[in-house]
C-alpha positions in Angstrom: -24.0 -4.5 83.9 -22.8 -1.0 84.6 -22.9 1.1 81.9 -20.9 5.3 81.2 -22.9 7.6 82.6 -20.9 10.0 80.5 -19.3 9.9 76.8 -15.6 10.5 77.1 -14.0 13.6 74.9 -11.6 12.7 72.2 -9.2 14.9 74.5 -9.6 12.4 77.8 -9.4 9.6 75.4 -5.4 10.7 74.0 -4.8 11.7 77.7 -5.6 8.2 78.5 -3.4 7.1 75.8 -0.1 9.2 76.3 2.0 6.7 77.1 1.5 4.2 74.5 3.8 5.8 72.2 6.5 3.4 70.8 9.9 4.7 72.3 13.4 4.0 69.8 15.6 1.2 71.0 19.1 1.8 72.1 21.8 0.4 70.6 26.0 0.6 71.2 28.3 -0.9 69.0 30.3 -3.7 69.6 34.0 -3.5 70.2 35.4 -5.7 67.5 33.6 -5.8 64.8 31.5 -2.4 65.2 27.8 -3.7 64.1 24.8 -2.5 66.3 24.2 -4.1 69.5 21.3 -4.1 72.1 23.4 -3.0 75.4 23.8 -5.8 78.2 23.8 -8.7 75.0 26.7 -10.5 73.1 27.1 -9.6 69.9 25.7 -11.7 67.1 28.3 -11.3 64.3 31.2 -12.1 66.4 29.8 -13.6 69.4 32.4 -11.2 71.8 30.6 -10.1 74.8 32.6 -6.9 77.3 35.8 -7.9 74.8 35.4 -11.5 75.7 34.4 -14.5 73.7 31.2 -15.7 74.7 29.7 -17.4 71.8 31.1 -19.6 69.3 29.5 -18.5 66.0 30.8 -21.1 63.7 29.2 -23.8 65.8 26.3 -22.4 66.0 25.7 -21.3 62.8 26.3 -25.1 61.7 23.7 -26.2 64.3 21.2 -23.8 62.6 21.8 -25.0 58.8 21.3 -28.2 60.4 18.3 -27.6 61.6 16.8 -26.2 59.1 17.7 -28.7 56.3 16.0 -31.3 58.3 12.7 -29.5 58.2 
C-alpha cells in the first residue's frame, strides 16, 4: 500500500482546496408578481414562465394538501 513520502504544508493543502468555496446563487425576478426566481425556471408563486402561464398553481397546490393529509 503506497504510503507519502512527504507531509503536505498547510499552504499546498488550501491550494488544493481553492475551489471549494461555495459561490452565491443568482436569482432575477419574475415579471408578474416580482418574487425571486432561479433564471431558466417558472416561477413558483404565480407559475408564469417568459410572461407565459406554465403552471397551474391552484391545482397543484390542492394536489399537495392532498397528499399530505393522506400521510
Amino acid at each position: 500500500m503506497g504510503l507519502p513520502s512527504k507531509k503536505r504544508t498547510p499552504r499546498s493543502r488550501d491550494d488544493r482546496r481553492s475551489h471549494h468555496a461555495l459561490k452565491p446563487i443568482s436569482t432575477k425576478k419574475c415579471e408578474k408578481c416580482g418574487t425571486d426566481v432561479l433564471p431558466h425556471v417558472a416561477c413558483a408563486s404565480c407559475g408564469t414562465y417568459k410572461g407565459r402561464k406554465t403552471i397551474n398553481v391552484e391545482k397543484r397546490l390542492t394536489r399537495r394538501t392532498k397528499k399530505i393529509t393522506h400521510k
